[in-house]
C-alpha positions as CSV (number, residue, x, y, z in Angstrom):
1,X,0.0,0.0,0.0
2,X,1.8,3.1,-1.4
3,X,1.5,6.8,-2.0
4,X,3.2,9.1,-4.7
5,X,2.1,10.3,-8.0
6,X,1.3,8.9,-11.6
7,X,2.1,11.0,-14.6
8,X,0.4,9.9,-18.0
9,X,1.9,11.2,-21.1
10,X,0.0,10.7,-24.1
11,X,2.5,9.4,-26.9
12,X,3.2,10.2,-30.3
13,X,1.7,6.8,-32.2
14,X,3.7,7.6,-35.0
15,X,7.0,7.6,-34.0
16,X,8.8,4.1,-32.7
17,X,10.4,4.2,-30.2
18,X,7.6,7.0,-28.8
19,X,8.8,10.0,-27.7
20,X,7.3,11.7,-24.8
21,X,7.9,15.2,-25.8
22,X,6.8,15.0,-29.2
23,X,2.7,16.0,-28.4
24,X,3.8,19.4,-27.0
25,X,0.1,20.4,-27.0
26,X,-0.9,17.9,-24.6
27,X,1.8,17.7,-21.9
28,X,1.6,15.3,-19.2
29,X,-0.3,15.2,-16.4
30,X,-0.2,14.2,-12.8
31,X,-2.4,12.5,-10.5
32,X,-2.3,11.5,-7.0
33,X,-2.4,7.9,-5.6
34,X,-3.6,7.2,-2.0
35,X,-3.3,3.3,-1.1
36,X,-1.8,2.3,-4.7
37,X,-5.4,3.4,-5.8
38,X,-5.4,6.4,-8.7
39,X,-8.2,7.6,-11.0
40,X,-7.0,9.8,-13.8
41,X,-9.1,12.0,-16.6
42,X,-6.9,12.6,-19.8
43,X,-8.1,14.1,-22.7
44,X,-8.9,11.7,-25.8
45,X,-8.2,12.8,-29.5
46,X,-10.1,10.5,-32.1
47,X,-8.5,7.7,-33.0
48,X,-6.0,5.9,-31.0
49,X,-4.7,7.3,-27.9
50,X,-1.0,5.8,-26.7
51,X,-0.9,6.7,-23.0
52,X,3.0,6.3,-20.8
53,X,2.1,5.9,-17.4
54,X,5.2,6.0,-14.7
55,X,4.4,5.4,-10.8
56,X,6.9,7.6,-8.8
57,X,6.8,7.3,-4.9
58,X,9.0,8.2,-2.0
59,X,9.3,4.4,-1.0
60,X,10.0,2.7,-4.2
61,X,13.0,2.5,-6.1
62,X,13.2,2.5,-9.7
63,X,13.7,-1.1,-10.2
64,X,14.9,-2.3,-14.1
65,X,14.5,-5.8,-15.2
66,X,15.5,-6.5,-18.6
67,X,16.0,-2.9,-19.7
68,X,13.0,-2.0,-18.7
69,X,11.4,0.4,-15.5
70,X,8.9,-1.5,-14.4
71,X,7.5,1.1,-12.5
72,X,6.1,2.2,-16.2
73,X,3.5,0.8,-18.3
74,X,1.3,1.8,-21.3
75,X,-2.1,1.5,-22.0
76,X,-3.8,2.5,-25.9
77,X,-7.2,3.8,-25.7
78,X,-9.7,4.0,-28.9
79,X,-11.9,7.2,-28.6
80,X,-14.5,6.9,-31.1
81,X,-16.5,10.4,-31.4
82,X,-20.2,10.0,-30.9
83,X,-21.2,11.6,-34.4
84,X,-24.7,10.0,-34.7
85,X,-26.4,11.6,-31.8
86,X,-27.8,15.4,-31.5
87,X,-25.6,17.6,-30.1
88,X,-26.0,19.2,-26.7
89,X,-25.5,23.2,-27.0
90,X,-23.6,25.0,-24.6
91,X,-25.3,28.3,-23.9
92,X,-24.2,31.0,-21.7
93,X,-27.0,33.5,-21.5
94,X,-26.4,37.1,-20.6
95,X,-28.8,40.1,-20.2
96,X,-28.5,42.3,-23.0
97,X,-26.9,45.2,-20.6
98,X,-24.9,43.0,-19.0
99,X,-21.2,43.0,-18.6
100,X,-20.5,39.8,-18.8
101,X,-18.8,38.7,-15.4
102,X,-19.8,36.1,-12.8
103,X,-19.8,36.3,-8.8
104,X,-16.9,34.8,-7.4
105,X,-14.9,35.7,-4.5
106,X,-11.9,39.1,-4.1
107,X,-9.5,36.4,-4.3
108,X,-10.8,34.5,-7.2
109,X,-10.9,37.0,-9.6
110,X,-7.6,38.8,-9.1
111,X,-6.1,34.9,-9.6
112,X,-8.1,34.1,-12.3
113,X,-10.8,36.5,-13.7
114,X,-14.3,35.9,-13.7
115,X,-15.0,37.8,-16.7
116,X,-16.4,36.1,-20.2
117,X,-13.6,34.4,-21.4
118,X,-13.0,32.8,-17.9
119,X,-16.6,31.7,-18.1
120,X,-16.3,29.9,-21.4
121,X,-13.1,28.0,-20.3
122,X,-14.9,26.9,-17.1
123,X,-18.3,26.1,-18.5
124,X,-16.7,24.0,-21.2
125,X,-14.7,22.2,-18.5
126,X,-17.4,21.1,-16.5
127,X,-19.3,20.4,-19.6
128,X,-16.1,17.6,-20.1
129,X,-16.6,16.3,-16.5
130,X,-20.3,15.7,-17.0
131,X,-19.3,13.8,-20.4
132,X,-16.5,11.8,-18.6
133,X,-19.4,11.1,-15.4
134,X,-21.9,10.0,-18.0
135,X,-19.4,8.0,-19.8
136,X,-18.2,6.2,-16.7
137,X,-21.6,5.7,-15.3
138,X,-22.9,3.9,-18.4
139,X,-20.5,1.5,-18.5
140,X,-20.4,1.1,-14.8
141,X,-24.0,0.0,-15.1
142,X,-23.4,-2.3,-18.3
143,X,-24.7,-0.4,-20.6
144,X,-21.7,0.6,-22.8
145,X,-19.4,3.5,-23.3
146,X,-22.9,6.1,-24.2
147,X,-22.1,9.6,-22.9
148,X,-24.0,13.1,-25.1
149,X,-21.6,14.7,-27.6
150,X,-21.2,18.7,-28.0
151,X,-21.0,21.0,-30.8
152,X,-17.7,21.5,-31.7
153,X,-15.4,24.7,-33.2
154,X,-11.7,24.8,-34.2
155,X,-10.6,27.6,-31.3
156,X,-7.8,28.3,-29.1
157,X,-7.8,25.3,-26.8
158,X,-8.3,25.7,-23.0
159,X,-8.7,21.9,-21.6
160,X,-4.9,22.8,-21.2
161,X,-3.4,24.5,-19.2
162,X,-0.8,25.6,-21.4
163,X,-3.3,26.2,-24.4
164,X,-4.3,29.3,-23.9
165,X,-0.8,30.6,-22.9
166,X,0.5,29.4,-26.1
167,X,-2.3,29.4,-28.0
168,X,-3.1,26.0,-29.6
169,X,-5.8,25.3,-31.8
170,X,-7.6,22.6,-31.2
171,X,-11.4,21.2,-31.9
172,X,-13.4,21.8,-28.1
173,X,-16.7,22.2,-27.3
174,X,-18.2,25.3,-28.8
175,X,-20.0,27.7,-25.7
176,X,-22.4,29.5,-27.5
177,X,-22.7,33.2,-25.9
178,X,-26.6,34.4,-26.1
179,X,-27.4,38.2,-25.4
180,X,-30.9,37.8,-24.0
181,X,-33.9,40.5,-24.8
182,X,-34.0,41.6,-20.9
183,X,-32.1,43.3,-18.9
184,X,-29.9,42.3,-15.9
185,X,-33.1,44.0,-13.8
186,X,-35.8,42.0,-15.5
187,X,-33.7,38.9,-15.1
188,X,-32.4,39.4,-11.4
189,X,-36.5,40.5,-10.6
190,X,-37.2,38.4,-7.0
191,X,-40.4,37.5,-8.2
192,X,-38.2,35.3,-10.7
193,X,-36.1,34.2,-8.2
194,X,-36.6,30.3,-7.9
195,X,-35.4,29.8,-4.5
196,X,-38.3,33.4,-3.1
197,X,-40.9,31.3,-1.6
198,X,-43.2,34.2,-2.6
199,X,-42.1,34.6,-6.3
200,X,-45.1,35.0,-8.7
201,X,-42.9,33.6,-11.6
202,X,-40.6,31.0,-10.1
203,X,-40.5,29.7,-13.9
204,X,-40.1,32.7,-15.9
205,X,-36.3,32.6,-16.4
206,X,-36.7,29.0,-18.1
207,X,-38.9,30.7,-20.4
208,X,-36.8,33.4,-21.1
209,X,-34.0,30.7,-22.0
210,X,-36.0,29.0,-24.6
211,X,-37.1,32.3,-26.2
212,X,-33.5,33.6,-26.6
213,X,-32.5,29.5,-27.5
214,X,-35.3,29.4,-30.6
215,X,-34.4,33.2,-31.3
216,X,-30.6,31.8,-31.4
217,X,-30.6,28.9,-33.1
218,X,-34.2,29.5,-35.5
219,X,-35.1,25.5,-35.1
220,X,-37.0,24.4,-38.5
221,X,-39.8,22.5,-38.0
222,X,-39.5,18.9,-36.7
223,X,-35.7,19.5,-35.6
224,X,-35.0,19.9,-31.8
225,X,-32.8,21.6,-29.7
226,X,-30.7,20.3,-27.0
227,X,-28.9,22.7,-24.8
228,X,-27.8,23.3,-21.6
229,X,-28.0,27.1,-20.6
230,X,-25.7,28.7,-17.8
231,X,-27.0,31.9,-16.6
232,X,-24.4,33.8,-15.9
233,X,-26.0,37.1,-14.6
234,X,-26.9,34.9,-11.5
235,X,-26.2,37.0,-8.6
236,X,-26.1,36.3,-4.6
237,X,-28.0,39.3,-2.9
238,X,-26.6,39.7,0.0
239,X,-29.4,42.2,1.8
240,X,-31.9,39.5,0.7
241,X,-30.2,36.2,1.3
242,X,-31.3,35.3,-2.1
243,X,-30.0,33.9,-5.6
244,X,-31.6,36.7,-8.3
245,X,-31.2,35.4,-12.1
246,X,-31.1,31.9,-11.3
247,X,-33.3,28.4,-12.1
248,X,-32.3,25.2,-12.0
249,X,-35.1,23.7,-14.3
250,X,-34.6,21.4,-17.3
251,X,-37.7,20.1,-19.3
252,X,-38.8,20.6,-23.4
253,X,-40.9,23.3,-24.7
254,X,-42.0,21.5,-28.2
255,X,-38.7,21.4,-30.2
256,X,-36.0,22.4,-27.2
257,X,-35.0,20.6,-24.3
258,X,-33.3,22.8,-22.2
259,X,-31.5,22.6,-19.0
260,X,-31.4,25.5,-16.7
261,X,-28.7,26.7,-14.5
262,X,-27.0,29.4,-12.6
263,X,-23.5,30.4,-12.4
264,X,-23.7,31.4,-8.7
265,X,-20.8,28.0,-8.1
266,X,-19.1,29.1,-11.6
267,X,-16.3,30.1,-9.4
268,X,-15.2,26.9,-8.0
269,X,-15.1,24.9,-11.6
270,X,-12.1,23.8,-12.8
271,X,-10.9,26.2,-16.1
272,X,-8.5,23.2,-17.5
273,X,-7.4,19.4,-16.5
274,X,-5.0,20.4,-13.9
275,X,-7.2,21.9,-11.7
276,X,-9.3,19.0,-11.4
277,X,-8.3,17.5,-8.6
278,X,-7.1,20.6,-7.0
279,X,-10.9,22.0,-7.6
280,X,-12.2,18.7,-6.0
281,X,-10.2,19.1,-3.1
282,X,-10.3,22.5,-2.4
283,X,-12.0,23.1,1.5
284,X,-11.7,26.8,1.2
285,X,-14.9,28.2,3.1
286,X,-17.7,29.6,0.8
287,X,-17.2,33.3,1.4
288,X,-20.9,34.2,1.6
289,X,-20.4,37.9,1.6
290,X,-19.2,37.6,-1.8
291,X,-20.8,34.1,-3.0
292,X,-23.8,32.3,-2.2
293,X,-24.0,29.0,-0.5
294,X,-26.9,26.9,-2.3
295,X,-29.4,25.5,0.1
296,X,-26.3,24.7,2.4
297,X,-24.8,22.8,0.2
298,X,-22.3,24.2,-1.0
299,X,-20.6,25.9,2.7
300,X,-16.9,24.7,0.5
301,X,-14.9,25.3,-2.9
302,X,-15.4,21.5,-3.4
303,X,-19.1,21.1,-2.4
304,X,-19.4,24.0,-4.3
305,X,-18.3,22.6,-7.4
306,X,-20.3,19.4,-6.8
307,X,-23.6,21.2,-6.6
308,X,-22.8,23.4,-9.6
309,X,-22.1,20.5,-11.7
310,X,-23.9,18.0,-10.7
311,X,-27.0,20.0,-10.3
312,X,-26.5,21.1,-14.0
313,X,-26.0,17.4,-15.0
314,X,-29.2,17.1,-12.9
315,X,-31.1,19.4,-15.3
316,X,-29.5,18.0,-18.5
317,X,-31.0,14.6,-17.2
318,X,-34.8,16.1,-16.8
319,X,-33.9,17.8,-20.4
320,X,-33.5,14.6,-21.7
321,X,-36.4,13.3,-20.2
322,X,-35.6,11.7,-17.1
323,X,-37.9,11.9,-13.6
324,X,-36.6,12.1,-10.6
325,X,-35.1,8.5,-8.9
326,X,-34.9,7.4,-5.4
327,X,-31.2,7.5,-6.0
328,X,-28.1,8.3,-8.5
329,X,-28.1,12.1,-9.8
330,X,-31.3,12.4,-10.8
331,X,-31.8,12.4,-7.2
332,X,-29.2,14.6,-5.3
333,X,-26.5,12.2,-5.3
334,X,-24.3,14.7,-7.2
335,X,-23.7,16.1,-3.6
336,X,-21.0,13.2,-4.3
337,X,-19.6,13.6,-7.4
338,X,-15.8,14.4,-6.2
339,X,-15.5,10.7,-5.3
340,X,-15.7,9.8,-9.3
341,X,-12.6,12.0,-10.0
342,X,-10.5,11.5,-6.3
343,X,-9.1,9.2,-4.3
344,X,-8.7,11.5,-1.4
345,X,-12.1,13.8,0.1
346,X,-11.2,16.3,1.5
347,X,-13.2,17.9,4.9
348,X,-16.3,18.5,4.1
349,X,-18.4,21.3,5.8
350,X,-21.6,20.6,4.7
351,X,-21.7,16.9,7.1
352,X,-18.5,18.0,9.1
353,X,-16.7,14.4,8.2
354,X,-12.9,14.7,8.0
355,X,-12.7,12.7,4.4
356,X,-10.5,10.3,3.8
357,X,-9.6,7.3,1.4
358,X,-12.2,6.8,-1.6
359,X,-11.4,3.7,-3.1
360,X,-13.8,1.1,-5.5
361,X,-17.0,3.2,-5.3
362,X,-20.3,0.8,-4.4
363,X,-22.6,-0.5,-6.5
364,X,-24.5,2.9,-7.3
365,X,-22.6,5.5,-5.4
366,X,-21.8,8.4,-7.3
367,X,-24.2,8.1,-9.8
C-alpha cells in the first residue's frame, strides 16, 4: 500500500520508439495515488490514444528488469467520437446590458478573472466532466461507453493549461454566448427568483431561456434543440439572502430541451485538467459575503463545485427526459460527485466528516 504520484503522457503513435515530448500540445499530467489506488481523466483525441504511465513514490526504487522500469507501463485507448447523436448546445446567456462577469470571490478573480472568457473555459470544463461522469456511469452500469456529444469549433484550446498561454488550436466544445432580450433587472427581478418562496414567476427565467435559445438557433420544424443554458448574470444578494437570475429547471418546450442553470458556483469549476483535482479538493470556506452558499450545500470550494455541476447534469438529465429517482443524480447524489474523480475527500463542511480514502465506489454510489 503506497503513496506518490502517476504522470500519464499521451504518446506520439507515429514515431517508434515514442517519444514523450513529441505532443507538445498535450503535456503530461499528474495524478495522485492514495493506497496504490489512482483515478486519472486525460483528454482523448479521435483515434488511437498511446498513453505512458510511470508510478513515482518516496518508497519505491526504480527497479529495471530486462532494460525495462517497471514502475512504467502503457495503455492505448480508442476514442471513437459519438457523431450519430444530436448535439447538446452549450449556452451561456447574458442580459442584453450586462457586462459579462460572474460572482466569485476578491481572491478568485484577481487569480483568475471571472469575466467572459473565464466563463467559457470553465463552462466547457465542467461540460467535459459531465461527459466523462456520464461516460463512466454507463459503462459502470453495463450499458456501454454512451455519454451526449457537443457542438464542436476549431478555437484556441483551454482543456490545457498551457493552451491558452500558447495558444493552440484545437477542436473543443463550442460555448455559445446568447445576449438575451432583458435586462440584468428584469432577469435578477425576486419575483423570478426560484429559491423566493413568494415569487409569482418561479418559472419565468426558463422561459426566457427557450425564447433567446429558438431566437438563437431559429429551429425548423420537426428539428429539436438540445442545450444546456448557464445563466451567468446569477447573482447572490446579500441584503436579501437570495440567488436573483437563477433556475435550475430542465424540461422541453416543443422542439427544445433545455436545461437551466446558474453560475452562482461558476467560481469553484475547474478552467483546465490540472485543476481538477485541486478544484475537488479545495475546502476553502464559501465566502458568503461575496458568494452564495446553495441551500447549504455548497458551505466549500469542493461542495461547491459538486452542486454546480452536478446540479446542471441534474437538469440536463430532466432535459432529456428523465424523472426524478430514489437514487443516482437524478436524485441529489451529485452532492457526491468528487469521489468519481479522487481518491482522497477532502473535509467537508456541509456533514463535518474529515474525508479520507475513496477507493472502488459501491454498487450505485456516485451516480
Amino acid at each position: 500500500s503506497l503513496d506518490g504520484t502517476i504522470t500519464i503522457t499521451r504518446l506520439n503513435n507515429n514515431l517508434n520508439p515514442p517519444d514523450p515530448s513529441s505532443d507538445p500540445a498535450i503535456p503530461p499530467l499528474s495524478f495522485p495515488v492514495c493506497a496504490s489506488h489512482f483515478k486519472a481523466l486525460v483528454y482523448l483525441l479521435p483515434g488511437a490514444n498511446r498513453f505512458r504511465i510511470e508510478f513515482v513514490s518516496p518508497k519505491l526504487k526504480d527497479v529495471t528488469a530486462n532494460g525495462v522500469n517497471v514502475n512504467v507501463t502503457y495503455l492505448t485507448v480508442h476514442m471513437i467520437p459519438p457523431t450519430s447523436t444530436p448535439p447538446l448546445h452549450l449556452v451561456i446567456l447574458l442580459a442584453k446590458d450586462s457586462p459579462g462577469v460572474f460572482d466569485a470571490p476578491p481572491s478568485r478573480v484577481e487569480r483568475e478573472g471571472n469575466g467572459l472568457e473565464t466563463a467559457v473555459r470553465k463552462f466547457r470544463m465542467a461540460a467535459y466532466l459531465l461527459q466523462a461522469f456520464t461516460a463512466e456511469q454507463m459503462y459502470r452500469n453495463r450499458l456501454g461507453r454512451r455519454t451526449v456529444r457537443f457542438e464542436e469549433e476549431w478555437t484556441v484550446g483551454s482543456v490545457g493549461k498551457r493552451d491558452w498561454e500558447v495558444g493552440v488550436l484545437r477542436a473543443e466544445a463550442r460555448a455559445h454566448v446568447i445576449r438575451s432580450e432583458k435586462t440584468i433587472a428584469e432577469l435578477r427581478d425576486p419575483e423570478r427568483a426560484q429559491q423566493n418562496e413568494n415569487a409569482g414567476d418561479k418559472g419565468g427565467l426558463f422561459g426566457i431561456a427557450a425564447d433567446a435559445v429558438r431566437d438563437y438557433f431559429k429551429p425548423s420544424k420537426g428539428q429539436k434543440i438540445y442545450a444546456a443554458v448557464l445563466l451567468l448574470d446569477a447573482h447572490w444578494d446579500v441584503e436579501k439572502q437570495l440567488i436573483t437570475g437563477h433556475a435550475a429547471l430542465g424540461g422541453s418546450v416543443g422542439n427544445l430541451h433545455l436545461a437551466v442553470f446558474g453560475s452562482h458556483c461558476l467560481w469553484s469549476y475547474p478552467s483546465c485538467l490540472e485543476d481538477v483535482i485541486p478544484s475537488f479538493t479545495d475546502c476553502t470556506p464559501t465566502d458568503t459575503s461575496h458568494v452564495a452558499n446553495d441551500c447549504g450545500d455548497a458551505p466549500c470550494a469542493w461542495e461547491a463545485l459538486c452542486l454546480g455541476v452536478g446540479a446542471h447534469l441534474h437538469e440536463v438529465g430532466h432535459a432529456l427526459g428523465l424523472p426524478h429517482r430514489d437514487s443516482g443524480v437524478m436524485a441529489r447524489d451529485w452532492r457526491r460527485l468528487n469521489r468519481v474523480f479522487v481518491v482522497r475527500e477532502g473535509f467537508s463542511a456541509r456533514t463535518k466528516s474529515r474525508g479520507g480514502f475513496v477507493g472502488e465506489l459501491e454498487d450505485g454510489e456516485g451516480c
